[in-house]
C-alpha positions as CSV (number, residue, x, y, z in Angstrom):
1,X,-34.8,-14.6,-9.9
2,X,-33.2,-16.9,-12.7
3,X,-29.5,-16.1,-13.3
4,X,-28.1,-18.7,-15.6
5,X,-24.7,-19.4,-16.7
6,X,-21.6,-16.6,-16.2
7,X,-22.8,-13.4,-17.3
8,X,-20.7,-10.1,-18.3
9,X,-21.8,-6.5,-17.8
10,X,-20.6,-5.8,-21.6
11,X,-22.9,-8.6,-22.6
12,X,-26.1,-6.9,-20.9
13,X,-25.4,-3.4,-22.4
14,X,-28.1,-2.2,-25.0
15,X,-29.7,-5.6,-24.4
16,X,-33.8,-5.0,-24.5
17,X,-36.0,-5.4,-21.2
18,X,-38.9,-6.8,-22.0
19,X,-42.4,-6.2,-20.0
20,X,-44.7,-9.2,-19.3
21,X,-46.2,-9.1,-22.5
22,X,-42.8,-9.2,-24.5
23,X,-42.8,-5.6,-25.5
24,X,-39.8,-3.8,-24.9
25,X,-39.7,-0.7,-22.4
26,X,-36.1,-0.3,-22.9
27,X,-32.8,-0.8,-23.1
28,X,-29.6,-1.4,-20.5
29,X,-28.1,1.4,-20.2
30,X,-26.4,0.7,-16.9
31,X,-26.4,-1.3,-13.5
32,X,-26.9,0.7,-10.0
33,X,-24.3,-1.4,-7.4
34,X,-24.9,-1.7,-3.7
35,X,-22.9,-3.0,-0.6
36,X,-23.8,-6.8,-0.4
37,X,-22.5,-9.6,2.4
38,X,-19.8,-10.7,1.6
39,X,-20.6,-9.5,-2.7
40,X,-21.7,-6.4,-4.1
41,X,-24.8,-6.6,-5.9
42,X,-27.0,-4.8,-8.3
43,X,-30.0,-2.8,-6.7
44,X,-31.0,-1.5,-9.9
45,X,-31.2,-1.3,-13.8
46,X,-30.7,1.5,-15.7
47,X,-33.2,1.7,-18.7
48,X,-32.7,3.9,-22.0
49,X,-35.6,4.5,-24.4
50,X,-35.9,7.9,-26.4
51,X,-32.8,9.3,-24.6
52,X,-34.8,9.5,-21.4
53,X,-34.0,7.0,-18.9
54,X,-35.9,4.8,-16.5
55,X,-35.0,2.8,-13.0
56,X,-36.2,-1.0,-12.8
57,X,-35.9,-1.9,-9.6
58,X,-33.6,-5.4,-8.9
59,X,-36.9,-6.9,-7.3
60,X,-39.6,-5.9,-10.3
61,X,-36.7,-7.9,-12.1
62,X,-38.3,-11.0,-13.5
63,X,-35.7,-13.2,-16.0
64,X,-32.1,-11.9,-15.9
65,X,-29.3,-13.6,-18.3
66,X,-27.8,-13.0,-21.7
67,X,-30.0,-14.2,-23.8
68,X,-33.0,-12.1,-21.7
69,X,-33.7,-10.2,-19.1
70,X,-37.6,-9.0,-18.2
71,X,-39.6,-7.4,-16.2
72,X,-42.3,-7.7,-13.7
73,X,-43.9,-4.3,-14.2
74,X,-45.2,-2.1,-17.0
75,X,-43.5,0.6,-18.4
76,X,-46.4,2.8,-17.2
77,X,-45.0,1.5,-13.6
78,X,-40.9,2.5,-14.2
79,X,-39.9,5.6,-12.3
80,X,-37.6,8.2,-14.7
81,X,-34.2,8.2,-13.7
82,X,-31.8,11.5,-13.6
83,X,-28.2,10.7,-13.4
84,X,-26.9,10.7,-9.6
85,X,-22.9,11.0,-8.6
86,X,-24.8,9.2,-5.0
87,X,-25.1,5.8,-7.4
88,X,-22.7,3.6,-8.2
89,X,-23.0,2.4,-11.4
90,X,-20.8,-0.3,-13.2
91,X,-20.4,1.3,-16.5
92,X,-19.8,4.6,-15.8
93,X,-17.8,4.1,-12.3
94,X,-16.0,0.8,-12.6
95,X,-15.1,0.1,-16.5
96,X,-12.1,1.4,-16.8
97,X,-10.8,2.1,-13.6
98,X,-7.6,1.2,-12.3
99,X,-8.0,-1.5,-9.2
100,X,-4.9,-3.1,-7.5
101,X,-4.9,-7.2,-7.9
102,X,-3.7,-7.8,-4.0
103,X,-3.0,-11.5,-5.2
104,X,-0.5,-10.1,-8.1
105,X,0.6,-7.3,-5.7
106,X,0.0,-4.8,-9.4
107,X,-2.4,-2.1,-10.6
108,X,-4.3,-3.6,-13.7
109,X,-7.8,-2.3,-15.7
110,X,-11.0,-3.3,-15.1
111,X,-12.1,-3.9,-18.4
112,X,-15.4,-6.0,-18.0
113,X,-17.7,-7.3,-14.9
114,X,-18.6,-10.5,-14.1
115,X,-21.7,-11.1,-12.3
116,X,-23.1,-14.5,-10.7
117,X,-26.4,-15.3,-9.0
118,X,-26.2,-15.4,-5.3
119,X,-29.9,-15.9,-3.3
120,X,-31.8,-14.1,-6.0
121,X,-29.6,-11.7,-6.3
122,X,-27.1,-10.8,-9.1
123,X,-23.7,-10.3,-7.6
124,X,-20.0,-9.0,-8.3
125,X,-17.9,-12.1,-8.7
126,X,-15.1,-10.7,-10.6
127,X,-13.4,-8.4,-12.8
128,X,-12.0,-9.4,-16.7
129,X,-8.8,-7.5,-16.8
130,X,-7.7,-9.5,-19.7
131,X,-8.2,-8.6,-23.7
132,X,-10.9,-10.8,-23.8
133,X,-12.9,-8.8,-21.6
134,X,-11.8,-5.8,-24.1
135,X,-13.0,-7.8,-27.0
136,X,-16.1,-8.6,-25.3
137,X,-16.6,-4.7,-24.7
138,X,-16.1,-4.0,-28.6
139,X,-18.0,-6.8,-29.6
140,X,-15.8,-9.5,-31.3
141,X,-14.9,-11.9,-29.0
142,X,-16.1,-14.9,-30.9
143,X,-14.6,-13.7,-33.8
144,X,-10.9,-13.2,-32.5
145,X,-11.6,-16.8,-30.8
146,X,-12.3,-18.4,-34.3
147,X,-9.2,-16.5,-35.4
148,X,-6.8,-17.6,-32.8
149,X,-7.9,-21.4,-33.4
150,X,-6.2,-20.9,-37.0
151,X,-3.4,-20.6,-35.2
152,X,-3.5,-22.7,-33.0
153,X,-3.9,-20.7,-29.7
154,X,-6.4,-19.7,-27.7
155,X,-7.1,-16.4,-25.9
156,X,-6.0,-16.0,-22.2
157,X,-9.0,-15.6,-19.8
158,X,-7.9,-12.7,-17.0
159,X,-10.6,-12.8,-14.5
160,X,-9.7,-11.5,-11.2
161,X,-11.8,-12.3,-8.3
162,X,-13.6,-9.7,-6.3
163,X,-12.0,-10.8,-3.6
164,X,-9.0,-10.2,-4.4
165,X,-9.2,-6.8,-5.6
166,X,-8.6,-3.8,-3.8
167,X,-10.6,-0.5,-5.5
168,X,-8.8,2.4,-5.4
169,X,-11.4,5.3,-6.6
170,X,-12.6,6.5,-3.7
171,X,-16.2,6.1,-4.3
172,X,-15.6,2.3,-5.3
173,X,-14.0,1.8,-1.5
174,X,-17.7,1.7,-0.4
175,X,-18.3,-1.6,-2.0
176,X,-14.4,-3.3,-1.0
177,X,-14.2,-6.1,0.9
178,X,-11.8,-5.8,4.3
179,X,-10.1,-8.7,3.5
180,X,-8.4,-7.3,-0.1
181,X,-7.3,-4.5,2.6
182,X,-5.9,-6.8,5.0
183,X,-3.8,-8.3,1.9
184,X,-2.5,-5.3,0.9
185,X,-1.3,-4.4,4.1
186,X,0.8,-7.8,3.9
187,X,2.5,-6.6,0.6
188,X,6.2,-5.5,1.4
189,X,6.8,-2.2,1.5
190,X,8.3,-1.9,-1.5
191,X,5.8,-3.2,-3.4
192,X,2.7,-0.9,-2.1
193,X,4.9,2.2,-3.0
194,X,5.0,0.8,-6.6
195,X,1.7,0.3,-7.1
196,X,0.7,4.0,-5.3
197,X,3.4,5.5,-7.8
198,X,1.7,4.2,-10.4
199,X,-2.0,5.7,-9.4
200,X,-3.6,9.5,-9.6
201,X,-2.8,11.1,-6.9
202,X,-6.5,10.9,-5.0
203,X,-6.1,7.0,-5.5
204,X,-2.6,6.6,-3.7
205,X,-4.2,8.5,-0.8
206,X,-7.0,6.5,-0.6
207,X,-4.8,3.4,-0.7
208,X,-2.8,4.7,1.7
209,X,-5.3,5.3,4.0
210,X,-6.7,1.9,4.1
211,X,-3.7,0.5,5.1
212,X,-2.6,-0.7,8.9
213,X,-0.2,2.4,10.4
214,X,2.6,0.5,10.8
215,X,2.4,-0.7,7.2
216,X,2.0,2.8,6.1
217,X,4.9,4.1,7.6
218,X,6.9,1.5,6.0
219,X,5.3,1.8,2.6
220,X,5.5,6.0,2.7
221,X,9.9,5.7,2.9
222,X,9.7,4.1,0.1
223,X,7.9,6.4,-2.4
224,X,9.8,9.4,-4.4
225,X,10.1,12.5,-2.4
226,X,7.4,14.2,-4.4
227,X,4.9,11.9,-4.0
228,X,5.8,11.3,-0.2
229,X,4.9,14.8,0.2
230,X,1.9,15.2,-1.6
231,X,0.3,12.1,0.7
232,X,1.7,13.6,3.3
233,X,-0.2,16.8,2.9
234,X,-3.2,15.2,1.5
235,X,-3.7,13.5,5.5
236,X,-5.2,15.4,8.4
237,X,-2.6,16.0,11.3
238,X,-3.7,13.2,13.6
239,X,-3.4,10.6,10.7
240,X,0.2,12.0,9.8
241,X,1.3,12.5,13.0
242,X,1.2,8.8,13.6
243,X,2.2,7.8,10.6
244,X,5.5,10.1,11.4
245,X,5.8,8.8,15.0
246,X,6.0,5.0,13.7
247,X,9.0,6.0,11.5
248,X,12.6,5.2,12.5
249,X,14.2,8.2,12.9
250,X,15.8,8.6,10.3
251,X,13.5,8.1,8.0
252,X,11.0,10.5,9.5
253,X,14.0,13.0,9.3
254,X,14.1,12.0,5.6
255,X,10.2,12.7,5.1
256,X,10.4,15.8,7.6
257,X,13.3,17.0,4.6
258,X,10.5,16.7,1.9
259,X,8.1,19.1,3.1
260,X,8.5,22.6,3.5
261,X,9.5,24.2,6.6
262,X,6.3,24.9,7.9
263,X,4.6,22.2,7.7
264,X,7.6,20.0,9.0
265,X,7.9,21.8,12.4
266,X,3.9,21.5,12.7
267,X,4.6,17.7,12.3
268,X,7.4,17.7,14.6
269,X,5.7,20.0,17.0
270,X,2.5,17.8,17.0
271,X,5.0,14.3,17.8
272,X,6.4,13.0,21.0
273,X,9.2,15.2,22.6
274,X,11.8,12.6,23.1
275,X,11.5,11.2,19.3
276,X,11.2,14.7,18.2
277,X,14.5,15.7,19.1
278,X,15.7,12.0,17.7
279,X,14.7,13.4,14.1
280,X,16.1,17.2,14.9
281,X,19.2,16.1,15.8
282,X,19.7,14.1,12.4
283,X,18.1,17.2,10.5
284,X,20.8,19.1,11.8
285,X,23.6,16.7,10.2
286,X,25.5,18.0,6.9
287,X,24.2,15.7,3.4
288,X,26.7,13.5,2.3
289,X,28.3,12.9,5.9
290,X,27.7,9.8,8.4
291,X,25.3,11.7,10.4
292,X,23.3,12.5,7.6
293,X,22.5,9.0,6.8
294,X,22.4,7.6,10.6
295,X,20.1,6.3,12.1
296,X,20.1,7.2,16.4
297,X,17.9,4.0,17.2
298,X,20.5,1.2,18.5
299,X,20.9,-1.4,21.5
300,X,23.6,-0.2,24.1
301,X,24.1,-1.3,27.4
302,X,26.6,-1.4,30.1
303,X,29.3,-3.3,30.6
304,X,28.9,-4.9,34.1
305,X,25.4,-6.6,32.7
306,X,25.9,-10.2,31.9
307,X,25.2,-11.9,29.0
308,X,21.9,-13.2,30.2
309,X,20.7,-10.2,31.5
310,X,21.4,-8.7,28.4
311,X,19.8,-11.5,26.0
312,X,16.2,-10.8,28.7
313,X,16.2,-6.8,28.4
314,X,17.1,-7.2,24.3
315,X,13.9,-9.4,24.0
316,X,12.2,-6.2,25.5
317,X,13.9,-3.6,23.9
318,X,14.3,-5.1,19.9
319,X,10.9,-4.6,19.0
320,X,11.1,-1.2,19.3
321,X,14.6,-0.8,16.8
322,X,14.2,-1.1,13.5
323,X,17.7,-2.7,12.8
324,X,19.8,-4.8,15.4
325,X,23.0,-6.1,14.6
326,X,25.5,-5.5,17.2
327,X,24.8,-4.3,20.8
328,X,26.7,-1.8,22.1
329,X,28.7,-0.9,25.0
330,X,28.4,2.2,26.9
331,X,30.8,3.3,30.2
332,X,30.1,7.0,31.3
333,X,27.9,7.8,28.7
334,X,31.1,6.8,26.2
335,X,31.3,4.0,23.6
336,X,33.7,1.5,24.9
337,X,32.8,-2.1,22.8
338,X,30.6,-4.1,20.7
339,X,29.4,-7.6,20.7
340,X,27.2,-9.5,18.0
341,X,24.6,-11.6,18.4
342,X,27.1,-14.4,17.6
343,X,28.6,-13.3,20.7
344,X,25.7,-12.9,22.8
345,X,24.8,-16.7,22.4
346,X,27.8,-18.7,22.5
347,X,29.3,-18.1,25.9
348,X,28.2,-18.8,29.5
349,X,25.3,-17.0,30.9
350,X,26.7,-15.2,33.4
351,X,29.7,-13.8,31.6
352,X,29.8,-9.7,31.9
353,X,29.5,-8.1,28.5
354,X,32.6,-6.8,29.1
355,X,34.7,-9.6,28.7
356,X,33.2,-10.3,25.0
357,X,33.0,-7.2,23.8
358,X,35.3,-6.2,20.9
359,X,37.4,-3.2,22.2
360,X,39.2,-2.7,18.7
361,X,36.8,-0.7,17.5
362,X,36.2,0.4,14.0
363,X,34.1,4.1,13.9
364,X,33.5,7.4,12.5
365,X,33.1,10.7,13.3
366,X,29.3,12.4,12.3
367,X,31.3,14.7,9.8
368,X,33.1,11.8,8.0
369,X,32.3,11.5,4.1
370,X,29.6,8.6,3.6
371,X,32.0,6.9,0.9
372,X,34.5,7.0,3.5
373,X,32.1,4.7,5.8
374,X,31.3,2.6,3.3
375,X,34.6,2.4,2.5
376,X,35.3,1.1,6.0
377,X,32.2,-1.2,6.0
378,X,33.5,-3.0,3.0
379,X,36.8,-3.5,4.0
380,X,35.9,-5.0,7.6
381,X,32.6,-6.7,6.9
382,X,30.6,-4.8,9.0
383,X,27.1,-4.7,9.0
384,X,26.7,-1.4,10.6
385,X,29.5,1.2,12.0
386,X,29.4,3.0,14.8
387,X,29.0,6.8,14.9
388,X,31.0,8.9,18.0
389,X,31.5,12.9,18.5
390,X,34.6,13.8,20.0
391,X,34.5,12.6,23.4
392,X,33.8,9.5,22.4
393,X,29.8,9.2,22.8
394,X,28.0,7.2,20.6
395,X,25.8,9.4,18.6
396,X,23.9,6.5,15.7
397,X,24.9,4.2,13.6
398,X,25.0,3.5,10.0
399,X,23.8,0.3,8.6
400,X,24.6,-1.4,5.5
401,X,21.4,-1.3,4.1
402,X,22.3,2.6,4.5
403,X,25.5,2.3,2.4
404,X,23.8,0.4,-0.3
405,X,20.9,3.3,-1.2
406,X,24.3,5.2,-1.6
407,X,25.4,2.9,-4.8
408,X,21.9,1.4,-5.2
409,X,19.8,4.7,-4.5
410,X,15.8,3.9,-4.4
411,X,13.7,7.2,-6.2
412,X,12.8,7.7,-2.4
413,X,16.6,8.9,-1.5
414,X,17.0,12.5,-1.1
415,X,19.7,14.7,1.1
416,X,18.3,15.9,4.0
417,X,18.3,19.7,5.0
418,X,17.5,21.2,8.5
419,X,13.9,22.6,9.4
């Protein structure tokens, strides 16, 4: 089947078909898309003639480019075709819809479809989501050309290619590639929120669903409480359970704060045990306090361990925290030093930990005012601050990347309220 050159869908609209003879049986009204390995490619052409439309089979396609496209058959031969939401066509289904470029790590609009030859078939090689393709879709590319040449410029070509893209209508997930999926996973966190934010609703979730747990319980901190929700509710209670159990604790206590009381205890009924009481006990913490923005994962051991032992069970034990600065030292259930990293690797192995631990120790009570710790975690340098009741047992800790969504807040912050 003769595909020459690059070829644009805007190009092929309202183009005639042409029957063996050279009469014309109709013209392009649309393309009918299937799955292909590793490209989607068109199954079918959608005919117009007399407002009634026709289906010309990809393989009953004889000569297919921009100067002519024909057919094998008769018009006598072409089935009628009544519109389908089954089909995926390219004008009505992808023009215009919002894809994420997973190479750009942005949501951009598909505004034309490029389409390449590939073993006799015709196949998705890339979307234009420049204003050339635009000016291709109104008809006056050439002439804005000409006119930028007076100038002395020449108009930017924006062609993404399909494997780089990551649809977002649901429908179009049918014909993505795995790969785009796997790229958007590697975005940070940050960045995948921003580009859900920026989607309908039905698109996020279906974004969000595509992407590797762990990611998405990353990703879901970062979005504004009132979109957090709504994907939250939008998943079935497997899907969000997991999502929920991957979360630090404090963050799932900040997500748990979002949703109405109902459905939060579901979730938290539906978790394990041991992390659900982790998140209940921060729920239960006044706003604005330490222990409403601690976290109750952190490294403690005791002090008679030496520092090699230490150094083997953190190797274990780190992957499972989400923040380690500082391991802490616990006697009777009661904090009683601290050691850095720094510490942990310049002295001999078989030191104790307590004789390089820091016994001075700089904390907080769960009740004190969160510009009062970050008060204290300016003035010493400290990268997180340990958080004690009144008997001395360490409760959490808050981080610095804690004290800087105080004075930095992301949309995503909100004050957290018992369930």
């Amino acid at each position: 089947m003769p595909l020459f050159g690059e070829v644009f869908v805007s190009e092929l609209i309202k183009m005639p078909v042409l029957d063996p003879m050279g009469e014309e049986i109709g013209a392009v009204k649309d393309f009918i898309v299937i799955k292909g390995e590793p490209l989607p490619r068109l199954s079918a052409i959608i005919l117009e003639k007399k407002k009634k439309r026709y289906l010309l089979e990809w393989n009953n396609v004889g000569i297919f480019n921009k100067r002519i496209i024909s057919s094998n058959i008769y018009a006598s031969k072409l089935e009628q075709y009544e519109p389908s939401d089954d089909d995926l066509l390219i004008a009505r289904d992808i023009f215009d819809k919002q894809i994420v470029d997973a190479n750009g790590a942005k949501v951009v609009r598909v505004n034309d479809v490029k389409l390449e030859g590939q073993n006799a078939h015709a196949c998705l090689v890339a979307v234009d989501v420049g204003v050339r393709g635009i000016l291709r879709r109104i008809g006056v590319e050439r002439k804005s050309e000409n006119l930028y040449r007076v100038f002395g410029k020449a108009i930017p070509h924006n062609l993404i290619r399909w494997g780089y893209i990551q649809p977002l209508e649901p429908r179009l997930t049918t014909i993505s590639l795995i790969v785009p999926r796997q790229m958007i996973s590697a975005l940070h966190p940050a960045d995948i929120a921003d580009i859900i934010s920026k989607v309908p609703h039905e698109q996020g979730v279906a974004l969000f669903k595509g992407l590797d747990p762990n990611v998405a319980a990353e990703s879901l901190h970062e979005l504004e409480p009132n979109v957090k929700r709504a994907i939250i509710e939008s998943l079935d209670k497997e899907l969000a359970t997991d999502v929920v159990e991957r979360m630090p604790p404090d963050e799932a206590a900040d997500l748990l704060s979002d949703l109405e009381s109902d459905k939060a205890m579901e979730l938290l009924g539906s978790i394990e045990k041991d992390e659900a009481e982790d998140i209940q006990e921060l729920l239960a913490h006044e706003e604005d306090t330490a222990g409403g923005i601690m976290t109750n994962e952190f490294i403690a051991y005791p002090p008679e361990l030496t520092v090699q032992e230490a150094i083997e069970r953190l190797r274990k034990d780190a992957p499972g925290v989400e923040t380690v600065y500082y391991i802490y030292i616990i006697k009777d259930e009661k904090l009683i030093g601290v050691a850095s990293l720094k510490d942990l690797l310049l002295p001999s192995p078989n030191i104790p930990l307590s004789e390089i631990m820091e016994t001075k120790l700089k904390t907080v009570s769960p009740d004190t005012n969160e510009k009062a710790v970050a008060e204290l975690i300016s003035k010493y340098n400290l990268l997180a601050i340990p958080v004690i009741d009144a008997e001395g047992a360490l409760l959490g800790i808050v981080t610095i990347d804690d004290i800087i969504d105080i004075f930095l807040p992301p949309a995503s912050r909100k004050k957290r309220r018992g369930v």
